[in-house]
Backbone as numpy.savetxt, mean C-alpha at the origin, in Angstrom:
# Nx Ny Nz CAx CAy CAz Cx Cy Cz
30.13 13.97 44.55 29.16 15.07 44.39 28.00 14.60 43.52
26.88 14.63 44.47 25.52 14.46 43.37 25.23 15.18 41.79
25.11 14.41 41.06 24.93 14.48 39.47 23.68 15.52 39.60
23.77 17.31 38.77 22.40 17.68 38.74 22.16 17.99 37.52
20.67 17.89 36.99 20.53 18.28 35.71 19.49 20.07 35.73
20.20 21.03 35.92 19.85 22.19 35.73 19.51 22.44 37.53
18.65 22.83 38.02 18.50 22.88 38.95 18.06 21.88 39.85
17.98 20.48 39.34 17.40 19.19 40.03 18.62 17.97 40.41
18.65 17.81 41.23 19.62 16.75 42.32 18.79 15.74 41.32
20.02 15.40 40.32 19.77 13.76 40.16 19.75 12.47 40.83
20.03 12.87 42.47 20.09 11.53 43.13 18.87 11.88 43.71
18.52 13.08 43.84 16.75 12.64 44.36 15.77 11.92 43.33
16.04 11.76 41.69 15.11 11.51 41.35 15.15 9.85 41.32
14.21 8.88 41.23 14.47 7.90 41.46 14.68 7.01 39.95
15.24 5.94 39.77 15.60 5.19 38.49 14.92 5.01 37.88
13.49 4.68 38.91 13.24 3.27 37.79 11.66 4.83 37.25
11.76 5.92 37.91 11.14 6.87 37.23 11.84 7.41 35.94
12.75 7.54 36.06 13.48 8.08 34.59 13.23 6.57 33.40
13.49 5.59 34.05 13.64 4.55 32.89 11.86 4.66 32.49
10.92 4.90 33.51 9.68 4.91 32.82 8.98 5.81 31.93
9.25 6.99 32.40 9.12 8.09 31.65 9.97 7.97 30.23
11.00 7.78 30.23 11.32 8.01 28.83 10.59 6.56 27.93
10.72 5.62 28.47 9.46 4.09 27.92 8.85 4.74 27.44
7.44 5.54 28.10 6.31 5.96 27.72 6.64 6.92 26.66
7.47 8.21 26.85 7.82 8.73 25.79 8.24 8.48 24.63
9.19 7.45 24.27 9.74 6.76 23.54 8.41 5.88 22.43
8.10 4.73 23.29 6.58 4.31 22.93 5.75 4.59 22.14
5.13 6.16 22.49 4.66 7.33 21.78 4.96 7.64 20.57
6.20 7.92 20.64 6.70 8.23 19.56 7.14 7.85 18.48
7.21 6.43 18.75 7.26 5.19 18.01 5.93 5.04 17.00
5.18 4.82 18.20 3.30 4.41 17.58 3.16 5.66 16.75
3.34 6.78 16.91 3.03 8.02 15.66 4.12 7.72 14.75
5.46 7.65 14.64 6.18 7.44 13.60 5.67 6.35 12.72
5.80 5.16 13.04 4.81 3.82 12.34 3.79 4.38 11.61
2.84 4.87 12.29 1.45 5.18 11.80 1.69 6.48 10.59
2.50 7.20 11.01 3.00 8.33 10.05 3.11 7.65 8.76
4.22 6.38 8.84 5.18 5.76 7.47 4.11 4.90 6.93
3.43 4.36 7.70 2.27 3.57 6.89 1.87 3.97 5.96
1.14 5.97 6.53 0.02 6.48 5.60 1.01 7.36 4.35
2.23 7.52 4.68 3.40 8.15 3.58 3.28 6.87 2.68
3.10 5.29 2.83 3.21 4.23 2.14 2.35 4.58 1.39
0.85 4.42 1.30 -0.34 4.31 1.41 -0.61 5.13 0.09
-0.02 6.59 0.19 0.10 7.63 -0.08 0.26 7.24 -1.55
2.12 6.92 -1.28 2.98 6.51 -2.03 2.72 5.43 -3.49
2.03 4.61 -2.49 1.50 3.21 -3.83 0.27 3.73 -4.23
-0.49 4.46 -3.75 -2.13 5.22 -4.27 -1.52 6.05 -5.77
-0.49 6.91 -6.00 -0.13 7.86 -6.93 0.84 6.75 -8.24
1.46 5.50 -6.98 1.66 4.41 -8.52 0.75 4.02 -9.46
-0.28 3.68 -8.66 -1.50 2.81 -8.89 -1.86 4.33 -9.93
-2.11 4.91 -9.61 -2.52 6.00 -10.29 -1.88 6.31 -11.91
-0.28 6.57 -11.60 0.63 6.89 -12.81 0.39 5.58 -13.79
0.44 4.18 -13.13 -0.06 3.56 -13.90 -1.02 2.94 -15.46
-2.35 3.18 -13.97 -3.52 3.55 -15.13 -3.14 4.29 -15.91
-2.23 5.61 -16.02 -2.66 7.09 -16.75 -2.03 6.40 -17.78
-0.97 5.54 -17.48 0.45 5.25 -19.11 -0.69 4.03 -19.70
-1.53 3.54 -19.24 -2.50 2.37 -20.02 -3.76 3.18 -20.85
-3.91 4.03 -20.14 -4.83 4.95 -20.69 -4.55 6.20 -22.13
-3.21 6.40 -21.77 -2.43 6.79 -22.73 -2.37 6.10 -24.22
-1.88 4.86 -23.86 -1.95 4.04 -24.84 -3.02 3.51 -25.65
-4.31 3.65 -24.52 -5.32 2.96 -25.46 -6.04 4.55 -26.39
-5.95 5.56 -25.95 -6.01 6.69 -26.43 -5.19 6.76 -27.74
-4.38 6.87 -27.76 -2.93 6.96 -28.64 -4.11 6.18 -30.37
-4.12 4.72 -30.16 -4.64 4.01 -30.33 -5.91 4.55 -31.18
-6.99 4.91 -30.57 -8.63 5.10 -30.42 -8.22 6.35 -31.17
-7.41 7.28 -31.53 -7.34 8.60 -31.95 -6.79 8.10 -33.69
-5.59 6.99 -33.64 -5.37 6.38 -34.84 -7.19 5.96 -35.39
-7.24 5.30 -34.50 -8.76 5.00 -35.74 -9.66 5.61 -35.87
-9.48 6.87 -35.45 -10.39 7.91 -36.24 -10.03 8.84 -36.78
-8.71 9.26 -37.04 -8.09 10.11 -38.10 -7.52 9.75 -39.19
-6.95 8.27 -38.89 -5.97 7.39 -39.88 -6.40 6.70 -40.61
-7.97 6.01 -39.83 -8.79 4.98 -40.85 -8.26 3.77 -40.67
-7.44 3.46 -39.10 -6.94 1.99 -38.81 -8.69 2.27 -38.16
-8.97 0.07 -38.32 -9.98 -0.22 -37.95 -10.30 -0.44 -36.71
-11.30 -0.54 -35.97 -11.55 -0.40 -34.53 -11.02 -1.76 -33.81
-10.84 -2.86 -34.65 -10.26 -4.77 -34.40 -8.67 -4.25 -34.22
-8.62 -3.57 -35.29 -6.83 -3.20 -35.11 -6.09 -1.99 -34.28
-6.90 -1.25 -33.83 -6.99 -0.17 -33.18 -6.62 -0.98 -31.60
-7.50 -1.94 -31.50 -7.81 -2.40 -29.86 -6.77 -3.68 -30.14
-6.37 -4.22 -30.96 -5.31 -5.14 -30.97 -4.19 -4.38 -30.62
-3.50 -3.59 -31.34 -2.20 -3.00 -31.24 -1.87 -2.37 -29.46
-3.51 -1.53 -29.47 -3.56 -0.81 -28.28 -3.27 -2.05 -27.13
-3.63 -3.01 -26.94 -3.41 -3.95 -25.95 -2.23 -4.92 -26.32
-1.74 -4.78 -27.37 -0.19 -5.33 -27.32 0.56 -4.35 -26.51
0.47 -3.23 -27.08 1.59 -1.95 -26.31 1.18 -1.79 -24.82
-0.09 -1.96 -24.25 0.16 -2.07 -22.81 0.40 -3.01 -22.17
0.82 -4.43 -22.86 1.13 -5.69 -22.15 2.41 -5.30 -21.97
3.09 -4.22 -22.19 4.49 -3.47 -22.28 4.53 -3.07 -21.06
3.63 -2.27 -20.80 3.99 -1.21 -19.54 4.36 -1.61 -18.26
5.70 -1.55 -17.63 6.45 -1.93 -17.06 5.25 -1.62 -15.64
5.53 -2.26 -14.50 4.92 -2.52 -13.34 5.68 -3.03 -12.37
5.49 -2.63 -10.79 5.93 -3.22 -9.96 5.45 -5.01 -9.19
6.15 -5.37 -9.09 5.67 -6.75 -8.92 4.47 -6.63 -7.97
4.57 -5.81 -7.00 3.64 -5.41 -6.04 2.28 -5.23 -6.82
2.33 -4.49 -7.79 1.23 -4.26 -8.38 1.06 -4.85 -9.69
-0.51 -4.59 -10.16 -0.58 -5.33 -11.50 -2.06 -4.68 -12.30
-2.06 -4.36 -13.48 -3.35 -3.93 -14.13 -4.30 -5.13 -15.14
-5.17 -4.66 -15.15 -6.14 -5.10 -15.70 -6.55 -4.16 -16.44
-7.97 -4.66 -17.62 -9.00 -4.18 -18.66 -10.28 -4.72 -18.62
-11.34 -5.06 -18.23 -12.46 -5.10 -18.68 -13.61 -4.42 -19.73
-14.40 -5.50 -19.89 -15.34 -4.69 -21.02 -17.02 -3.95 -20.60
-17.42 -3.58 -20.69 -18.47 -3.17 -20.51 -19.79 -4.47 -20.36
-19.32 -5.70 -20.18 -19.80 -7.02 -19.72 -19.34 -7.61 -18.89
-18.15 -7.14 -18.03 -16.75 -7.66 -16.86 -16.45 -8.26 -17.54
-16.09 -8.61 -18.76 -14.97 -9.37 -18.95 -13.79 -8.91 -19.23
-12.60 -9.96 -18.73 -10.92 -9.91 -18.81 -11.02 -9.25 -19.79
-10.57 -8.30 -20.45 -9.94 -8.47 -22.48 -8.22 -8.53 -21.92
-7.80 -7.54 -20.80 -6.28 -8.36 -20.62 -5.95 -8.57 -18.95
-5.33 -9.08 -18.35 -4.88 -9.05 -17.08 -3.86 -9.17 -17.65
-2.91 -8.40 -16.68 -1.64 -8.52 -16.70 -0.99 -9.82 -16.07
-1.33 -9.92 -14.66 -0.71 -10.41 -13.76 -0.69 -12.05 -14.03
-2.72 -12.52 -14.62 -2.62 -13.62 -14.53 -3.25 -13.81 -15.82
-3.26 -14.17 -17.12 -3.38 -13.77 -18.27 -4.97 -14.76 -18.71
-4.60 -16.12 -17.74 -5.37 -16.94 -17.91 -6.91 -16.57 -17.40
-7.20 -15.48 -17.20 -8.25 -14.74 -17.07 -9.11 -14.38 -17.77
-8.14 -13.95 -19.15 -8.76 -13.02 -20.20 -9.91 -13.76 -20.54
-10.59 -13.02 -20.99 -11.76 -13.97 -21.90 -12.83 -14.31 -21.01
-12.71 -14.10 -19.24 -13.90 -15.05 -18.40 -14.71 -13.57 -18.17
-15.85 -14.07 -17.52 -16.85 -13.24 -17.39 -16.66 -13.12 -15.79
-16.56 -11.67 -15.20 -16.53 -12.04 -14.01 -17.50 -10.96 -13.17
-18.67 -10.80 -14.12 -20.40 -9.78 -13.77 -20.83 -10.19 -12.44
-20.39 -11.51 -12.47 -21.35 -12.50 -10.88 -20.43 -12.88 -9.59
-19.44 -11.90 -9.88 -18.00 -12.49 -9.00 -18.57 -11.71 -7.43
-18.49 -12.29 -6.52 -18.77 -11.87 -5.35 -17.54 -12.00 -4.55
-17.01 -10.94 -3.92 -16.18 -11.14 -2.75 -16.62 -11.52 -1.38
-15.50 -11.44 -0.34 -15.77 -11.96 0.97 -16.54 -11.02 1.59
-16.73 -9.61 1.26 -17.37 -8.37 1.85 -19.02 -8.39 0.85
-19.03 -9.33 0.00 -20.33 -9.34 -0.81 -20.65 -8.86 -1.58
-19.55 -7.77 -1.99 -19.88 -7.12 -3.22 -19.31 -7.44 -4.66
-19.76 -7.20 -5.56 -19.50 -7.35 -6.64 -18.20 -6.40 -7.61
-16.89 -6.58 -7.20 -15.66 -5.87 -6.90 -15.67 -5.18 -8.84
-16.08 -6.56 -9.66 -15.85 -6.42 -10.74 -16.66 -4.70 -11.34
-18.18 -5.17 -10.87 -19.03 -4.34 -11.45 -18.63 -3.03 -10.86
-18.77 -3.10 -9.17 -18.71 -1.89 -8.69 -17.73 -1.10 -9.32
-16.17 -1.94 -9.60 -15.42 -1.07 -10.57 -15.93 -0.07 -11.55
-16.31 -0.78 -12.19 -16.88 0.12 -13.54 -18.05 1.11 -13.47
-18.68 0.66 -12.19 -19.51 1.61 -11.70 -18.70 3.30 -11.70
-17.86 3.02 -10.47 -16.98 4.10 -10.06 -16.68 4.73 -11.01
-16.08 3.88 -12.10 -14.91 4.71 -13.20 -16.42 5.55 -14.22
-17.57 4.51 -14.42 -18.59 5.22 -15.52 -18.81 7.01 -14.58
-19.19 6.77 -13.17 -19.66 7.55 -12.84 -18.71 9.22 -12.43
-17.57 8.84 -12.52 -16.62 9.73 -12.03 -15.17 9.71 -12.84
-15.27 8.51 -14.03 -14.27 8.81 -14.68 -12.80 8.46 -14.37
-12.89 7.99 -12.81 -11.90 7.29 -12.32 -12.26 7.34 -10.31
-11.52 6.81 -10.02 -11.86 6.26 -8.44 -10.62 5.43 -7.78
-10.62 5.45 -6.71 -10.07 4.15 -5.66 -11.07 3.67 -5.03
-10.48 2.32 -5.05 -11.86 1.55 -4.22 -10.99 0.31 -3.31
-11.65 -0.20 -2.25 -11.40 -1.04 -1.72 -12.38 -2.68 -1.86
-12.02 -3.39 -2.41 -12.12 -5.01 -2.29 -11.44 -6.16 -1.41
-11.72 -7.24 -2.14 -11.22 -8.47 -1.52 -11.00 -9.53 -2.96
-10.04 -10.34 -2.53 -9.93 -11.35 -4.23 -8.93 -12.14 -3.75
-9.15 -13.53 -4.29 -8.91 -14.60 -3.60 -7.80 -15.00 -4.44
-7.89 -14.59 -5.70 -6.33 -15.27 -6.19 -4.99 -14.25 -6.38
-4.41 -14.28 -5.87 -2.45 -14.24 -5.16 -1.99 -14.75 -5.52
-1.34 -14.56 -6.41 -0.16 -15.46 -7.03 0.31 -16.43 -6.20
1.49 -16.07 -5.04 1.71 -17.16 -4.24 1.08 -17.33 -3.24
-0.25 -17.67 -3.14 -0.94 -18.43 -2.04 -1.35 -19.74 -2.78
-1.53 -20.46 -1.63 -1.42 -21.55 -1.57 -2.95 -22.45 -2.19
-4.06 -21.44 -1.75 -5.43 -21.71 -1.72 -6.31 -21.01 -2.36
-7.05 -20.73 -3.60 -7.63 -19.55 -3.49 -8.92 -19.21 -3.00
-9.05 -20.38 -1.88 -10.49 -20.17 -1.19 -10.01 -18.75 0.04
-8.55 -18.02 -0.24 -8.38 -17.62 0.97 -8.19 -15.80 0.23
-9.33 -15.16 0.77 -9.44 -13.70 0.21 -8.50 -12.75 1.08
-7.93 -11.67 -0.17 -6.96 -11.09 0.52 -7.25 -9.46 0.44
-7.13 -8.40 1.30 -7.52 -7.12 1.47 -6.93 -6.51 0.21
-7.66 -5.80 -0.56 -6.58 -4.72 -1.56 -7.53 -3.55 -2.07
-6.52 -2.80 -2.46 -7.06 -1.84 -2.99 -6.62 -1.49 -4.25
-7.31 -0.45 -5.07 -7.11 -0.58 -6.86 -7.58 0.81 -7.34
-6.84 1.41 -8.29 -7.60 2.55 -8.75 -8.31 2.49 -10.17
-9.15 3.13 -10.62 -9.90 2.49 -11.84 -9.97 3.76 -12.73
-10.03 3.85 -13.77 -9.91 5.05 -14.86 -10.63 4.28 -16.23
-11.71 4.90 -16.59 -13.00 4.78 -17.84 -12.20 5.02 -19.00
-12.22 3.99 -19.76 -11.66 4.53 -21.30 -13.07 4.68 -22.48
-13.57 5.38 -22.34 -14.81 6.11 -22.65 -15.18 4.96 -23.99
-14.46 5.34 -25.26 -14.77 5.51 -26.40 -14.59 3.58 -26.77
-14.32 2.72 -25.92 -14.47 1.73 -25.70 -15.13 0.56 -24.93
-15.64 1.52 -23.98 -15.73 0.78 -23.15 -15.21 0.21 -22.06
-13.81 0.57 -22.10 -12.56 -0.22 -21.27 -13.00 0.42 -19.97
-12.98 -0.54 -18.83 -12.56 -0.28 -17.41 -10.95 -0.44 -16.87
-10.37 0.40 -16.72 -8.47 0.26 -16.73 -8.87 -0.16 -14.61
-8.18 -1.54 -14.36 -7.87 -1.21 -12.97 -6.18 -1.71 -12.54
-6.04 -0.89 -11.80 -4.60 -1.63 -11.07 -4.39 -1.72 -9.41
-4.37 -2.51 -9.06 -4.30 -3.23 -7.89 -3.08 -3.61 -7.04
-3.53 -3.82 -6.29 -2.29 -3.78 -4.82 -2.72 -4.96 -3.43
-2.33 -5.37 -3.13 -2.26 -6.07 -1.74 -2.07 -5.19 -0.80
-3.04 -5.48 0.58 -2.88 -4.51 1.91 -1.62 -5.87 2.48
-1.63 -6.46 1.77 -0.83 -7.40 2.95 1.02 -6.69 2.16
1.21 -6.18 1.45 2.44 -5.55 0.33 2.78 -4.60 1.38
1.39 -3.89 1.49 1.68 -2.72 2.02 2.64 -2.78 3.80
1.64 -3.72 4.72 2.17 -4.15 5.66 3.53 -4.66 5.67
4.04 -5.39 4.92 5.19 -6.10 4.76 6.21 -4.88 4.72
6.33 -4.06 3.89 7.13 -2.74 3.85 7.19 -2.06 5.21
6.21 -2.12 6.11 5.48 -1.15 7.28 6.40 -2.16 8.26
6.77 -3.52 8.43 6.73 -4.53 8.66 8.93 -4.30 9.18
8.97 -4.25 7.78 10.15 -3.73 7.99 10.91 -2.64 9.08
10.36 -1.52 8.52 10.53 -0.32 9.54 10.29 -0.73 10.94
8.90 -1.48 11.39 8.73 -1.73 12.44 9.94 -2.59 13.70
10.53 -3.51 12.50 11.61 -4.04 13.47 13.18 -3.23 13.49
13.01 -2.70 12.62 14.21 -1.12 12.99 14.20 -0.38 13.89
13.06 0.14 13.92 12.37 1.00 15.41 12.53 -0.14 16.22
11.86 -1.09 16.51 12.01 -2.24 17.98 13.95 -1.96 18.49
14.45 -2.69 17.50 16.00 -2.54 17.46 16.45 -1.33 18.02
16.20 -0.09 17.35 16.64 1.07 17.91 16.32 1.28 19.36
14.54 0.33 19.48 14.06 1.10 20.63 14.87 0.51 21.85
15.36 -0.92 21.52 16.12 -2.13 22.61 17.18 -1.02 23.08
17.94 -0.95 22.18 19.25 -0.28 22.10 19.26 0.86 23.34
18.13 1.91 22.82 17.87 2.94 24.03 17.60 2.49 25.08
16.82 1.38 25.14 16.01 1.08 26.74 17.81 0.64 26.89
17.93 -0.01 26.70 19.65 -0.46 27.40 20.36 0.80 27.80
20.46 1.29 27.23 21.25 2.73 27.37 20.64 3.15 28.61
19.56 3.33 28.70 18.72 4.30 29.76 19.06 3.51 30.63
19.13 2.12 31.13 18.62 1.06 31.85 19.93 1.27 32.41
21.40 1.26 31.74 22.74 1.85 32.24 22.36 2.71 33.12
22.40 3.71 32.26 22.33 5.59 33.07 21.35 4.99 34.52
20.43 4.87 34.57 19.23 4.79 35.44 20.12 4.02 36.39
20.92 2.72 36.30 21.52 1.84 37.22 22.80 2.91 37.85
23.61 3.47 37.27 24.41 4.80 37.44 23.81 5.77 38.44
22.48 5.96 38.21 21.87 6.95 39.27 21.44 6.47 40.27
21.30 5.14 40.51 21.09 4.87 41.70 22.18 3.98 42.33
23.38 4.27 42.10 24.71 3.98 42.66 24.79 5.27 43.19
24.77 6.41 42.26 25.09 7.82 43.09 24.46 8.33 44.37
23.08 7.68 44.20 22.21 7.99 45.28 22.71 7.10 46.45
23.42 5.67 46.28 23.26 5.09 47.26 24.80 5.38 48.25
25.29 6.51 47.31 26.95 6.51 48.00 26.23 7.58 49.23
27.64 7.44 50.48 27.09 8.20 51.45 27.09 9.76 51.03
27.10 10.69 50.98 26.92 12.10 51.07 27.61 13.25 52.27
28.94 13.42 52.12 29.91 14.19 52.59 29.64 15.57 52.51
């Protein structure tokens, strides 16, 4: 007896239509899930990057409020204040910085051997001036996300080779400080990267399944009909 699903003779419909239709469906639904988890990523490391700054900003505050009620001096004020944020715990993924109201380092986290350089004339691969525009953003609005390019990565190999990222920036007024913390688009992918071959896996799994059933329905179709 022909297989029906509600009112439709499953041996009229043909195989390799069911195995396509659900492909395309499947497919679909894939490409929006991906694209969904990306921007939940996206999301996700934008509000780190964020909580970040706020605990560096905290600190240099904390700090800047001692030397004007306590009568610690403004040398010791900005010493202590940048010992206690060489503290603040971070994801390897990410990493903060300080500049001065001249681009220079006063701390990097990530790569320390920084501190101290001037980096007013630094041009990226997109041409802009990642350093300044920073401080632009943060003077003008007090804080921002921005998108750049920057060639040194810890583990790359070259640093003639610029890599996509993005960074959020927060003004520490009463100093001068530009707070930024930064991220790799290539971090982000790698996570995205993951999921992606879970879904493939899952998706194999189904096409097999279907690819059964579908071979099943056209055995039923091909028996004679009594």
């Amino acid at each position: 007896m022909p297989i029906k699903w509600g009112s439709v003779d499953a041996s009229r419909v043909k195989p390799y239509v069911v195995v396509t239709f659900v492909t395309i469906v499947m497919l679909a639904s894939c490409g929006i899930g991906i694209e969904k988890y990306r921007t939940s990523v996206i999301e996700e490391r934008k509000e780190t990057l964020r909580q970040t700054a706020e605990s560096v900003h905290e600190i240099a505050s904390f700090y800047y409020n001692k030397m004007e009620k306590e009568g610690l001096s403004e040398e010791e004020a900005k010493k202590y204040a940048l010992q206690n944020i060489r503290q603040v715990s971070y994801d390897k993924n990410e990493y903060y910085w300080i500049t001065n109201s001249r681009h220079i380092f006063v701390l990097h986290r990530a790569t320390p051997q920084l501190e101290g350089k001037d980096f007013s004339q630094f041009i990226d691969s997109t041409g802009q001036k990642p350093i300044v525009r920073m401080r632009e953003i943060a003077e003008k609005n007090g804080e921002g996300f921005m998108r750049y390019t920057w060639p040194q990565k810890p583990d790359s190999v070259s640093d003639n080779v610029f890599y996509q990222k993005m960074a959020f920036v927060k003004q520490i007024e009463p100093w001068g400080w530009t707070i930024g913390v930064g991220l790799y688009d290539e971090d982000i992918n790698k996570a995205c990267l993951k999921v992606f071959y879970i879904v493939c896996a899952m998706f194999v799994v189904t096409l097999l399944f279907i690819g059964a059933f579908a071979v099943t329905l056209r055995k039923q179709e091909e028996k004679p009909h009594v």
